[in-house]
C-alpha positions in Angstrom: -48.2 -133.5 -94.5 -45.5 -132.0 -96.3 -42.0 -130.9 -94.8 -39.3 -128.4 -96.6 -35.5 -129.2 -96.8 -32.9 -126.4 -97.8 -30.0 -128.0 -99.6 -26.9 -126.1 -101.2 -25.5 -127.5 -104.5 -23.0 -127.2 -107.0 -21.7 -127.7 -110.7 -18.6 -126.8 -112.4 -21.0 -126.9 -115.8 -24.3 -124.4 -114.4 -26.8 -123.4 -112.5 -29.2 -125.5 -114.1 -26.8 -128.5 -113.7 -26.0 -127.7 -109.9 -30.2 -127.9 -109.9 -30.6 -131.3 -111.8 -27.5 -133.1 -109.7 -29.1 -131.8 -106.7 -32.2 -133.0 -106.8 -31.4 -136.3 -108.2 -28.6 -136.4 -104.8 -31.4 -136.0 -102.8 -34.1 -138.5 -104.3 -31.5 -141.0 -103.2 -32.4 -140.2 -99.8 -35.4 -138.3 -99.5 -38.9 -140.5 -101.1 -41.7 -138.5 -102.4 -40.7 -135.4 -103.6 -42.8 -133.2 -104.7 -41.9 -129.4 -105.4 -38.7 -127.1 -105.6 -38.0 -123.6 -104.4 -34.8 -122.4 -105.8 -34.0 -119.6 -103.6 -30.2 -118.6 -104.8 -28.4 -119.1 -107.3 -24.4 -118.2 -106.3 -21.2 -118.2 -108.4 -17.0 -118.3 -107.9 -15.1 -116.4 -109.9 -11.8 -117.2 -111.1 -9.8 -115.4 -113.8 -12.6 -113.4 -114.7 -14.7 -116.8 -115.4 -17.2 -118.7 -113.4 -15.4 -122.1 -112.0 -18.6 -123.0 -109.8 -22.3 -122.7 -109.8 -23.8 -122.7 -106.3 -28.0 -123.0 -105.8 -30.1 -123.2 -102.5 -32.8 -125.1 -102.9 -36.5 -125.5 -100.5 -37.1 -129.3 -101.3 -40.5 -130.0 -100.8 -41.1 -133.7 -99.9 -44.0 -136.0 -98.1 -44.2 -137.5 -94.7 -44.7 -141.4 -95.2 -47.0 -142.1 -91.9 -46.2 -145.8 -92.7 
């Protein structure tokens, strides 16, 4: 059985960063995952730059029975 967990992350460096850290955050509590939805990908602006990345993840992950 699998179950889906939204998460929000962030990185100062990039989308693709605010992805990685977010993932690897949540294999320190969540076992098996398995799949990754990104859903949105969000940005701050400040003086005309991005200062932080923002994603919303669907975390796939399976139900250990045991």
């Amino acid at each position: 059985m699998e179950k889906h967990l939204i998460i929000t992350g962030a990185s100062s460096v990039s989308w693709k960063d605010a992805i990685m850290k977010t993932i690897d955050e949540a294999s320190k509590t969540l076992d098996y995952l398995t799949g990754v939805k990104i859903i949105e990908q969000k940005a701050k602006i400040n003086g005309n730059k991005i200062s932080e990345y923002y994603v919303d993840l669907d975390l796939t992950f399976m139900v250990d029975r045991d």
